[in-house]
GULO-168225 format. One record per residue: residue in three letters; x, z, y of N, C-alpha, C in turn. Coordinates in pm, whole numbers, plus 50000, padded with zeros to 5 digits. Each point is the difference from the previous one (the first is absolute). Layout:
% GULO-168225
ALAXZYXZYXZY ...
//
This chain:
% GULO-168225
UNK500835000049881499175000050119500885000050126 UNK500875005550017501355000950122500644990550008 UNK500134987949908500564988749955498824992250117 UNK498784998449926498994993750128499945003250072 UNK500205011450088499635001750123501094992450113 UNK501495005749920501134993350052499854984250033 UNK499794998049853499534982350056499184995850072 UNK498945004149995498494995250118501055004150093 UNK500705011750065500395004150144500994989249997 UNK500764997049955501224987850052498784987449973 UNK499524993149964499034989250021499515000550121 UNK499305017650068499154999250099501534992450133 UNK500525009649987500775000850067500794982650053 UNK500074992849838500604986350037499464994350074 UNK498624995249928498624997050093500244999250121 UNK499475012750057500595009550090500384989250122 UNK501185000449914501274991250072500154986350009 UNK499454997649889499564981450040499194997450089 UNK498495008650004499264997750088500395004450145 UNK500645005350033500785000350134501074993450024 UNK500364991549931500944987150033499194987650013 UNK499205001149928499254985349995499204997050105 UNK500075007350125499464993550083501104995950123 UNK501244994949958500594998550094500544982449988 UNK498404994249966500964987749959498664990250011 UNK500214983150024499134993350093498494997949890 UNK500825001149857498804995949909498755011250001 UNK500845018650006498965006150023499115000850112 UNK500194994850122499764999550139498584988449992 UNK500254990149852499314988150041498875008349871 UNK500145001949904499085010549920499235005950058 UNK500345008150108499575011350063499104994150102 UNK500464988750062498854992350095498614996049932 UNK500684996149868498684990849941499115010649908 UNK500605018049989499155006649919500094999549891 UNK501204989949964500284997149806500975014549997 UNK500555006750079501145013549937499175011149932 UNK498834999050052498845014649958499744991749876 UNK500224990149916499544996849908500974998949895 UNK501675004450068500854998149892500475012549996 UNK499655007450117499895019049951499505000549899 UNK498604995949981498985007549938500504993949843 UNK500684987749970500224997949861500705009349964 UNK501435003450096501165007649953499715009449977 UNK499015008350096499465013049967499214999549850 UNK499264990050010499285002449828500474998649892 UNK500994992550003501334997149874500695014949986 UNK500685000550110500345012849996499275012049922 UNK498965003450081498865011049959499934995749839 UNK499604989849924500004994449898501405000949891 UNK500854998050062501245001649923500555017950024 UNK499675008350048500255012850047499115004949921 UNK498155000649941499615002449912500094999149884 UNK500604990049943500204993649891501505007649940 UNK500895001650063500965008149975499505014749957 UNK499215005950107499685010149993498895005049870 UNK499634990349982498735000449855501064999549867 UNK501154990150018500914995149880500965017849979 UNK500215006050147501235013849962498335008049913 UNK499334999850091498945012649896499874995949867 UNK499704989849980500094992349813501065006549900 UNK501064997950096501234997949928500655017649975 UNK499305006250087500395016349996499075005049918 UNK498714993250018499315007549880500244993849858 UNK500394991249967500654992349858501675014949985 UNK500315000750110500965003249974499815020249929 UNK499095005050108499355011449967499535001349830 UNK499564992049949499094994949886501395004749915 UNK501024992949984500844996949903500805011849966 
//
């Protein structure tokens, strides 16, 4: 469980950090005019959210297989 938390916090954190770089450049500027950037948040965020559950469902599996044995 300390194993995930560590990881989600360095993920949040990369994120983080991409998304405060990425607006310093002409393609996000032209995104951002036309309203397409709120739409490539919202994938990254759901992939994300999606791949962050899915981990998190696979450690509980795998601890209780492991509990079992």
């Amino acid at each position: 469980m300390m194993r995930f938390k560590k990881i989600a916090a360095l993920l949040l954190f990369s994120f983080v950090s991409i998304f405060a770089h990425a607006g310093e450049g002409t393609m996000a500027d032209t995104m951002r005019s036309n309203g397409r950037i709120y739409v490539v948040v919202a994938v990254v965020v759901t992939i994300l959210i999606g791949l962050i559950l899915y981990v998190f469902r696979l450690d509980r599996k795998i601890s209780k297989l492991e509990k079992d044995k």
